[in-house]
ZASE-177957 format. One line per 8 residues: number of its first residue (from 1); their letters; for each residue x, y, z of N, C-alpha, C. Coordinates in pm, whole numbers, plus 50000, padded with zeros to 5 digits. Atoms other than C-alpha are relative to their C-alpha. Layout:
N
NUM = A = X/Y/Z/X/Y/Z/X/Y/Z | ...;
END
This chain:
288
1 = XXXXXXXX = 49865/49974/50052/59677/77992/82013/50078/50085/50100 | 49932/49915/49920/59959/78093/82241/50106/50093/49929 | 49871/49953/50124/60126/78343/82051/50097/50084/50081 | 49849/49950/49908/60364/78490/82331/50087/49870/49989 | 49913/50095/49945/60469/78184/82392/50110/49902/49860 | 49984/50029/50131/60471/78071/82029/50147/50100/49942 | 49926/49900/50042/60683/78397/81925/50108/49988/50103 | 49893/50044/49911/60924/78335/82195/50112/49790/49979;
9 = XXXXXXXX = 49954/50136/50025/60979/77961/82086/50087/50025/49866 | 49941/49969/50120/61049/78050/81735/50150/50140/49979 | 49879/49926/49983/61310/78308/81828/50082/49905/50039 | 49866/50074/49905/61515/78047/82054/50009/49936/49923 | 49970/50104/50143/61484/77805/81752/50059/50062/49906 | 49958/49929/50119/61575/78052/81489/50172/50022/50076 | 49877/49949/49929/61872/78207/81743/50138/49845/50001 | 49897/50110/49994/62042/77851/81747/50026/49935/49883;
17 = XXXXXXXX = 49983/50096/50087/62071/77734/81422/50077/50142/49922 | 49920/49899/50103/62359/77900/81173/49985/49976/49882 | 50018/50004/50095/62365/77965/80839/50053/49834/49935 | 49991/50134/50061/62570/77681/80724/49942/49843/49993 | 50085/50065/49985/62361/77479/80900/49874/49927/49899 | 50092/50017/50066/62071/77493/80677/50027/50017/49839 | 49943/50005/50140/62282/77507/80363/50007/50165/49925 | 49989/49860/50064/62320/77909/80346/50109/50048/50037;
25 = XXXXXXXX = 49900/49933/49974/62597/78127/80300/50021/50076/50111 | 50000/49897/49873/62743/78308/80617/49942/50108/49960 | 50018/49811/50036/62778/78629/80437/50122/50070/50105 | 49994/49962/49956/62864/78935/80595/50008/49918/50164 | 49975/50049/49863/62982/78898/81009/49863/50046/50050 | 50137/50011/49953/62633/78849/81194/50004/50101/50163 | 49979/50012/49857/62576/79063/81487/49877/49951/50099 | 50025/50066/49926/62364/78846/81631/49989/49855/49959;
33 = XXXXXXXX = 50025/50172/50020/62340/78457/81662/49903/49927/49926 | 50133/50056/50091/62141/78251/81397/49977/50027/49898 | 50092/49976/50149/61931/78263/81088/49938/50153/49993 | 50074/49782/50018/61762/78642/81020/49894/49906/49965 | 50155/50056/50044/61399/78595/80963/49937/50008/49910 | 50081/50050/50163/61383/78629/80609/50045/49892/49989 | 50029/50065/50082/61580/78370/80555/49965/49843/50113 | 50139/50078/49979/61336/78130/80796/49940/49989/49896;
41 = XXXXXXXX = 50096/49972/50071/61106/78290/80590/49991/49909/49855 | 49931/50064/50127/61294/78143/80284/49960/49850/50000 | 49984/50137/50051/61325/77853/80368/49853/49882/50065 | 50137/50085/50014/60966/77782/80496/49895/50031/49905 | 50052/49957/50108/60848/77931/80179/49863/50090/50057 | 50098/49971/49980/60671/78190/80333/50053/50195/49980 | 49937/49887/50016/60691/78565/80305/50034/50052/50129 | 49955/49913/49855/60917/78802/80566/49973/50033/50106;
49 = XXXXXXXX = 50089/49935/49946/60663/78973/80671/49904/49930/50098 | 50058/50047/49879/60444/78716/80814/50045/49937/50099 | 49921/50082/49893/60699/78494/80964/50086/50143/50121 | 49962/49920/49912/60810/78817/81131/49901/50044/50052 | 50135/50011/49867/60451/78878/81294/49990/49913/50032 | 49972/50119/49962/60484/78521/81370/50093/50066/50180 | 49910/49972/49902/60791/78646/81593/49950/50134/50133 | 50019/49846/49907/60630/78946/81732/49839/49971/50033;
57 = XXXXXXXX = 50178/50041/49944/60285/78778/81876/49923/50100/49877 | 50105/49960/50019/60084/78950/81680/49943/49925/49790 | 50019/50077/50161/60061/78706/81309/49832/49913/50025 | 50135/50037/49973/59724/78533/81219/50091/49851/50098 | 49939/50123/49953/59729/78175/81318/49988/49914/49863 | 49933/50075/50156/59930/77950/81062/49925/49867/49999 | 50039/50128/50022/59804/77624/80903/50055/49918/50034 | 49920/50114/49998/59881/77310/80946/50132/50004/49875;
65 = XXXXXXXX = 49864/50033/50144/60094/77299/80592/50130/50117/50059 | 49871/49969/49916/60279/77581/80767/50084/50009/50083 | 49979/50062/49927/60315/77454/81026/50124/49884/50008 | 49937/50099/50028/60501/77189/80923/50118/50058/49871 | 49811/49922/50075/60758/77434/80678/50041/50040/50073 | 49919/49906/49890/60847/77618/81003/50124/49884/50074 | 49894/50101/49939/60928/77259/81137/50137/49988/49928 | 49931/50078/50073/61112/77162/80880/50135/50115/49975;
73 = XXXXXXXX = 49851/49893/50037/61314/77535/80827/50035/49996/50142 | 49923/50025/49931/61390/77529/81184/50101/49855/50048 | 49918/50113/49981/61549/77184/81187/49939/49923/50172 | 50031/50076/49881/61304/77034/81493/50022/49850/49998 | 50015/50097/49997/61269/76753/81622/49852/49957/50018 | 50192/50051/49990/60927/76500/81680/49964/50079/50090 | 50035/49960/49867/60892/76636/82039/49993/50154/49953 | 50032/49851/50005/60932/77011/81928/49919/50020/49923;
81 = XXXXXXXX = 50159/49937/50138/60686/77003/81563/49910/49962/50148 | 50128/50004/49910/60440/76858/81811/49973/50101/50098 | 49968/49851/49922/60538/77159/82091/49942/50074/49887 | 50017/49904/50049/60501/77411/81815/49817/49974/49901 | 50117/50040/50013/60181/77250/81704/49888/50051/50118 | 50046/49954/49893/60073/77279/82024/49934/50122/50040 | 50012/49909/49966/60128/77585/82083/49883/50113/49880 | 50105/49940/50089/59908/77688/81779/49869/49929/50022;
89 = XXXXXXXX = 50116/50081/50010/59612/77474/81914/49967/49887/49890 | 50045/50072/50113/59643/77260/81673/50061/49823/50036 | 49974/50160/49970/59667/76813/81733/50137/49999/49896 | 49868/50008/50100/60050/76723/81612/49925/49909/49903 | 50064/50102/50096/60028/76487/81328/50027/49902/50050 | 50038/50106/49970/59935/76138/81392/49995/49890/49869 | 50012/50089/50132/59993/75947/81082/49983/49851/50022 | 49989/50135/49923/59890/75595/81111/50178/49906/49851;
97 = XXXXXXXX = 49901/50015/50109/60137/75570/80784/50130/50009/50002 | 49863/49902/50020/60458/75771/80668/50005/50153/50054 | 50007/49874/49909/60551/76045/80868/50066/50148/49898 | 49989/49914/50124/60623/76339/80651/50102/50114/50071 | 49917/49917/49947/60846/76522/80897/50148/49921/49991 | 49886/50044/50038/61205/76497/80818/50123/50017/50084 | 49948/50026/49851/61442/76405/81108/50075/50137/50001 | 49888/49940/50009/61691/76719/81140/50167/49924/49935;
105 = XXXXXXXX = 49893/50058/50048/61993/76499/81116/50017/49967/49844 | 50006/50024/50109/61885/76386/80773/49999/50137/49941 | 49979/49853/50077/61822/76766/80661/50110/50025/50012 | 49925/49942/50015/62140/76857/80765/50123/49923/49897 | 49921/50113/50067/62315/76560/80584/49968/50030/49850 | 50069/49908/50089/62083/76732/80293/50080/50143/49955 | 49970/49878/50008/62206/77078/80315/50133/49975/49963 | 49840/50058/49979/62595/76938/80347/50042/49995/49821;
113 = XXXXXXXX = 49968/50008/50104/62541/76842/79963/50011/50111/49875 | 49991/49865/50022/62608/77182/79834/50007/49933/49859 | 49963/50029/50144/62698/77039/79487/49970/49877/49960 | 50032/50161/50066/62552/76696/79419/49856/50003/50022 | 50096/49995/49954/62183/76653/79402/49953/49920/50053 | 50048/50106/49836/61975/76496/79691/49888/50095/49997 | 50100/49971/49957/61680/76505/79753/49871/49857/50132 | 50071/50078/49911/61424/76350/80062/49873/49949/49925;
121 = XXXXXXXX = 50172/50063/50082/61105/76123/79930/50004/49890/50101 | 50087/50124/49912/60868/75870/80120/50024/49890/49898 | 49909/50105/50112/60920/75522/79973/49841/50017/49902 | 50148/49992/50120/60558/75603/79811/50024/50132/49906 | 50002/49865/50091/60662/75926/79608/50027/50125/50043 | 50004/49934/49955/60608/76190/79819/50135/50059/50008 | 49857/49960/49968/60919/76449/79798/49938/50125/50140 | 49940/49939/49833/61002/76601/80173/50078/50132/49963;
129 = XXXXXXXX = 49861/49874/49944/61276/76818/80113/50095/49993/49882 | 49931/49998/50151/61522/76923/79786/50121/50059/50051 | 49899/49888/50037/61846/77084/79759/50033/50072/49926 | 50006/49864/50126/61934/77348/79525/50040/49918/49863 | 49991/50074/50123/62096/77098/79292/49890/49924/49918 | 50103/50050/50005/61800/76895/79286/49913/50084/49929 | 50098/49936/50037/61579/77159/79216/50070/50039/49861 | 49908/49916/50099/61826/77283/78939/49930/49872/49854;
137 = XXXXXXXX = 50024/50104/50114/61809/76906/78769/49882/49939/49981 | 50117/50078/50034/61463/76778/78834/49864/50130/50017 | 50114/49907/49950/61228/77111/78925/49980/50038/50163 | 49973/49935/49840/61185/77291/79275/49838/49946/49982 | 50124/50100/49935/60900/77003/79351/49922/50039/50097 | 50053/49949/49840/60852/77128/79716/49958/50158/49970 | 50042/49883/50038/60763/77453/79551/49838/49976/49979 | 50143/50042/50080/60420/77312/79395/49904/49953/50167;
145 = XXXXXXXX = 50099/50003/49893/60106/77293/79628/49980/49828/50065 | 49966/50134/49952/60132/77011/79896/49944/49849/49945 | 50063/50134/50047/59890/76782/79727/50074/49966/49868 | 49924/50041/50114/60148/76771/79415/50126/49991/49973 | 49853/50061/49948/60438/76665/79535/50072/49858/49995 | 49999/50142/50025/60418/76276/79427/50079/50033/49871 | 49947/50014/50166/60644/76185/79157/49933/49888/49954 | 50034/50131/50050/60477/75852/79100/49873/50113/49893;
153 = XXXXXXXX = 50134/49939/50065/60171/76061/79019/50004/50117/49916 | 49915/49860/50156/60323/76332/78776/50051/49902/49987 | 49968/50091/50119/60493/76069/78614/49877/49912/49901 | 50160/50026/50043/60142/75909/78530/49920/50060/49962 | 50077/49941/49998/59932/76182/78528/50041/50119/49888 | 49957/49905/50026/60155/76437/78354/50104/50017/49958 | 49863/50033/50099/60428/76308/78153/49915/50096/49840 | 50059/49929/50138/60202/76420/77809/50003/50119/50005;
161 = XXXXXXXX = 50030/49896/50043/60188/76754/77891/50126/50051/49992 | 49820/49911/49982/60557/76845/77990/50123/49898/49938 | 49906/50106/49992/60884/76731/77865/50059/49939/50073 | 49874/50143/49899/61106/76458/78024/50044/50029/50021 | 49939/50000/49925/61362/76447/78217/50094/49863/49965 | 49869/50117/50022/61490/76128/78115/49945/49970/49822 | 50040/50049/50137/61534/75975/77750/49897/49899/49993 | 50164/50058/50026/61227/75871/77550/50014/49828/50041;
169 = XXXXXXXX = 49977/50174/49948/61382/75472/77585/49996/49967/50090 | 50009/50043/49800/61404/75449/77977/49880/50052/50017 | 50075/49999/49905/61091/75587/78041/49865/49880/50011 | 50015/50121/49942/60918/75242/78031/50050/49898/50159 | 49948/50119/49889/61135/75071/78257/49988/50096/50138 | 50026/49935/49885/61089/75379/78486/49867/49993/50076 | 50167/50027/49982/60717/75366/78465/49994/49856/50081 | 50023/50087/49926/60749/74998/78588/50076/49964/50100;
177 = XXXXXXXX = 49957/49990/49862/60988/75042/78874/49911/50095/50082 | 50114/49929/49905/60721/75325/78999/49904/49885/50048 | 50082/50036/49913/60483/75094/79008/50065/49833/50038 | 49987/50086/49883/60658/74795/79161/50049/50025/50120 | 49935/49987/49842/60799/74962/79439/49822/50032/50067 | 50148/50016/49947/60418/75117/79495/49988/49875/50015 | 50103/50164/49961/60286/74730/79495/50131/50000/50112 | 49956/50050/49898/60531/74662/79745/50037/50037/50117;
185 = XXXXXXXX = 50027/49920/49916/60515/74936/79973/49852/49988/50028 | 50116/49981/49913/60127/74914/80015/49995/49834/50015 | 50006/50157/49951/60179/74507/80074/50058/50009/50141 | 49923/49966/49863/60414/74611/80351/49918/50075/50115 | 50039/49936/49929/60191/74860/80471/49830/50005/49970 | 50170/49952/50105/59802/74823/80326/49912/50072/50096 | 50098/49898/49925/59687/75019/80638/50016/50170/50002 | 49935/49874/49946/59883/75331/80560/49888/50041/49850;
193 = XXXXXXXX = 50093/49981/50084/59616/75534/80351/50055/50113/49846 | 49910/49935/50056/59868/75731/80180/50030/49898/49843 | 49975/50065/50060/59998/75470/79951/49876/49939/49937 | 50116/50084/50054/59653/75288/79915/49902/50110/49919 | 50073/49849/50081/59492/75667/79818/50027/49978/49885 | 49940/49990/50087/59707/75685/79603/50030/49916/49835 | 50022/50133/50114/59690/75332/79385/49858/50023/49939 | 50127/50039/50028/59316/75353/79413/49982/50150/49871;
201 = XXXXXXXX = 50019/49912/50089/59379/75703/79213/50043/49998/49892 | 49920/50053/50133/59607/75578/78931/49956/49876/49926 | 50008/50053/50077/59457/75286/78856/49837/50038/49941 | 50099/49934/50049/59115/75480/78801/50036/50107/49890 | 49966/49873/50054/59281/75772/78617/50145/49991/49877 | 49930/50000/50113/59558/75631/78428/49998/49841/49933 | 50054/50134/50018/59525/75300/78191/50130/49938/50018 | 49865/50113/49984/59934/75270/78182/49996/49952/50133;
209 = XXXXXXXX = 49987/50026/49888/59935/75265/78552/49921/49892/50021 | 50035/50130/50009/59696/74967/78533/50026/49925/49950 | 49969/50118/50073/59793/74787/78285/50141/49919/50080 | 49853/50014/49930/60151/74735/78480/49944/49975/50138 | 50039/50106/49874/60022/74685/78801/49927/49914/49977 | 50098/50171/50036/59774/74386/78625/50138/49887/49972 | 49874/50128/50009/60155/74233/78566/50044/49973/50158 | 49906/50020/49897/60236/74224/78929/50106/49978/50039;
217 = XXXXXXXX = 49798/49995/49976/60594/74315/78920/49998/50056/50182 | 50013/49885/49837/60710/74397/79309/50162/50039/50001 | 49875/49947/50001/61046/74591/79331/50054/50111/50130 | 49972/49868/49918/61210/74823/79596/50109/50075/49917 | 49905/49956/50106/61407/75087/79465/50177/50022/50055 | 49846/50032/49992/61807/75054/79468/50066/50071/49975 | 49902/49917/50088/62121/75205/79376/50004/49981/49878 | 49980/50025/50120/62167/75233/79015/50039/50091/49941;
225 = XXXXXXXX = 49991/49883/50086/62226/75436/78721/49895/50075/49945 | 50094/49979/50065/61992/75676/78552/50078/50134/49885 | 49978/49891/50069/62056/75924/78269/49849/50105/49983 | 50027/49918/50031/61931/76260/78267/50011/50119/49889 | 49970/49851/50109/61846/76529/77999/49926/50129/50035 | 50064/49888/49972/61845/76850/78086/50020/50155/49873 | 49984/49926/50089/61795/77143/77858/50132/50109/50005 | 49862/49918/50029/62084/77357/77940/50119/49920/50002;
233 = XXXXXXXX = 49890/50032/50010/62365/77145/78010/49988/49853/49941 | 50009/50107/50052/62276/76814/77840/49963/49881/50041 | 49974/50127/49938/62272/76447/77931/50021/49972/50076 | 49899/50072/49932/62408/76313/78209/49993/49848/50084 | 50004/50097/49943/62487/76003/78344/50047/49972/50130 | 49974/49927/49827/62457/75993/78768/49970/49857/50008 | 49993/50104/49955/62514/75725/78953/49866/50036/50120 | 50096/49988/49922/62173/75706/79187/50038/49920/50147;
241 = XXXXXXXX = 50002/50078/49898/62232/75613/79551/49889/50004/50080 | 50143/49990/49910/61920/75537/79771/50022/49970/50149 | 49967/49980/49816/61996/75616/80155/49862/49964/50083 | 50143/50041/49945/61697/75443/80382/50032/50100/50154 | 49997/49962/49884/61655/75630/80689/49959/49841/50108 | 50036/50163/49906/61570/75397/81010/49880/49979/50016 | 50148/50094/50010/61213/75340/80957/50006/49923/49881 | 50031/50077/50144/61275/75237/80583/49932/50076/49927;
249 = XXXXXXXX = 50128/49948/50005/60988/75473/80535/50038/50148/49894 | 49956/49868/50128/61183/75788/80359/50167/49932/49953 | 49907/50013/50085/61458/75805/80119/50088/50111/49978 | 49923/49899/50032/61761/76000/80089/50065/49973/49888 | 49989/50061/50193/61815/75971/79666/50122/50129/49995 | 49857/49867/49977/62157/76148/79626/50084/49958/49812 | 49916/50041/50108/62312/76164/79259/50109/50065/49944 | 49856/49957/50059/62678/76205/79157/50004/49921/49881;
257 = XXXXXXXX = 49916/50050/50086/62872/76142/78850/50151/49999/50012 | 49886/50120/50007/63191/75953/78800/50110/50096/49969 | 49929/49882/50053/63486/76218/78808/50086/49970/49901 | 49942/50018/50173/63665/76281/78515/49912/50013/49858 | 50155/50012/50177/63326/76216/78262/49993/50110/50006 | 50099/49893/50041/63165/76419/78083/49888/50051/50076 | 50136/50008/49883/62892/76365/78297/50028/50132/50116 | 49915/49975/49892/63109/76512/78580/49976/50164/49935;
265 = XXXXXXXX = 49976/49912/50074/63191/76816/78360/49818/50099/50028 | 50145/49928/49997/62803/76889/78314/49944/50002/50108 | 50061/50055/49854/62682/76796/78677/50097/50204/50080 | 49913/49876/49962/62973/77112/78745/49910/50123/49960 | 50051/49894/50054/62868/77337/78494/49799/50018/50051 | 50158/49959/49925/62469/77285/78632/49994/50060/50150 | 49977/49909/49915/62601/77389/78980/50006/50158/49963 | 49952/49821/50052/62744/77744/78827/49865/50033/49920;
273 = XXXXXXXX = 50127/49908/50041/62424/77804/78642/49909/50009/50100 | 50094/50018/49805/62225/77689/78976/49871/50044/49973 | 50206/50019/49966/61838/77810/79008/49986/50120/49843 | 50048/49861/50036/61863/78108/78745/49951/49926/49893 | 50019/50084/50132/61803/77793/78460/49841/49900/50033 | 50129/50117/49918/61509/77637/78751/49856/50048/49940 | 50097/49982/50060/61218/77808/78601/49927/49939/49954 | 50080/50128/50108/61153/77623/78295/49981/49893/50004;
281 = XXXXXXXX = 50007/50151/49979/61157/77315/78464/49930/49967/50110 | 50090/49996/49902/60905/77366/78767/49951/49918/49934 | 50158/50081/49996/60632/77187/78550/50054/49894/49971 | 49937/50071/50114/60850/76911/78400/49953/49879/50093 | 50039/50145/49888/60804/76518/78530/50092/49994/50059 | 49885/49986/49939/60984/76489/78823/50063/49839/49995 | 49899/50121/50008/61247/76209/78896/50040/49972/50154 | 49965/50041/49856/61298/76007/79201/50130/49906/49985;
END
């Protein structure tokens, strides 16, 4: 582990990127250039303290999983996670699959949506990256430990214990758009082990999830509508847009409502209440 060299990288990365950048308030006039290193810290979900021995050579040496929040709060690119990999001795990632690092350009196109929610997902489930709205209307996902970050698999696994997210009537037809986009993502890809893990675990572990893939529906997922119920501000009805990046491979899921509605009205009022209402809805089924 080079940690001079390491602690010197992560300064020149931190020093170039501004607040608005990453979807935070200026504030106060900065006297110096960049992000402060709590809120790095913030936003690679890590505490102050270590990401600031990080900066000052002397921190342990970070994991891979953090590894890959540092990427993602400094806004790298492929060539730099792999550099900062590097520089921790550690092999970049090599996925023969879906790549789980999320381009910069797309984060910042992310951050931009200060008031509409968006959030990043692999076309297999996997959520990447949230915005505050997001987290407001479906749960702060990217909060929960990396292996539980699938919505296909909390929707399957973990609808009985928590309430919904959407009304009791749609969640059929949701259940079988999960799994036809799965069937047609691991047809596309049956070497990526991600997706195939993943089937071979649902149809062992849940019987709906088999019974529905024994119909062989195949679907990708689209723009559409979906209604949401959320406990503080109600209902709403969001128009779902599904943004493909240029592999095809992730998803930028962005949902507004129709100005003027009601919808509209409540989509507002869930901005102004914002994270202080996110709590009770960490465990809930999430929504892609």
């Amino acid at each position: 582990m080079h940690r001079t060299e390491l602690a010197d990288f992560l300064r020149r990365c931190r020093a170039r990127l501004g607040p608005a950048e990453v979807g935070l308030t200026p504030g106060p006039r900065r006297r110096t250039p960049g992000l402060r290193r709590e809120e790095v810290a913030q936003l690679a979900g890590m505490s102050p303290d270590y990401y600031t021995r990080l900066e000052q050579a002397r921190g342990p040496r970070p994991s891979r999983q953090m590894l890959t929040a540092l990427a993602r709060a400094l806004r790298l690119t492929d060539d730099e996670r792999d550099y900062l990999f590097h520089l921790v001795g550690e092999e970049p990632p090599r996925n023969r699959g879906t790549s789980g690092h999320v381009r910069p350009g797309l984060l910042r196109v992310l951050d931009r949506l200060y008031d509409t929610p968006a959030q990043v997902i692999t076309d297999w489930g996997e959520v990447l990256a949230q915005n505050a709205m997001a987290a407001a209307l479906v749960g702060d996902i990217t909060a929960r430990p990396p292996g539980d970050r699938n919505i296909i698999r909390s929707f399957f696994t973990r609808r009985d214990d928590t309430p919904g997210i959407f009304p009791s009537e749609e969640i059929e037809e949701h259940a079988r758009l999960h799994v036809a986009t799965l069937r047609a993502v691991l047809a596309a890809r049956p070497d990526d082990p991600g997706p195939a893990s993943l089937v071979a675990e649902l149809l062992s572990g849940s019987e709906e999830f088999a019974a529905m893939w024994a119909d062989h529906e195949v679907a990708i997922r689209h723009s559409t509508v979906k209604r949401f119920t959320h406990p503080v501000v109600g209902t709403m009805e969001l128009d779902c847009e599904v943004l493909l990046s240029s592999e095809h491979a992730q998803r930028l899921i962005v949902h507004t409502a129709r100005p003027g509605s009601e919808s509209a009205e409540r989509l507002e009022l869930l901005r102004v209440v914002g994270l202080q209402n996110l709590a009770p809805r960490d465990e809930e089924s999430p929504a892609g």
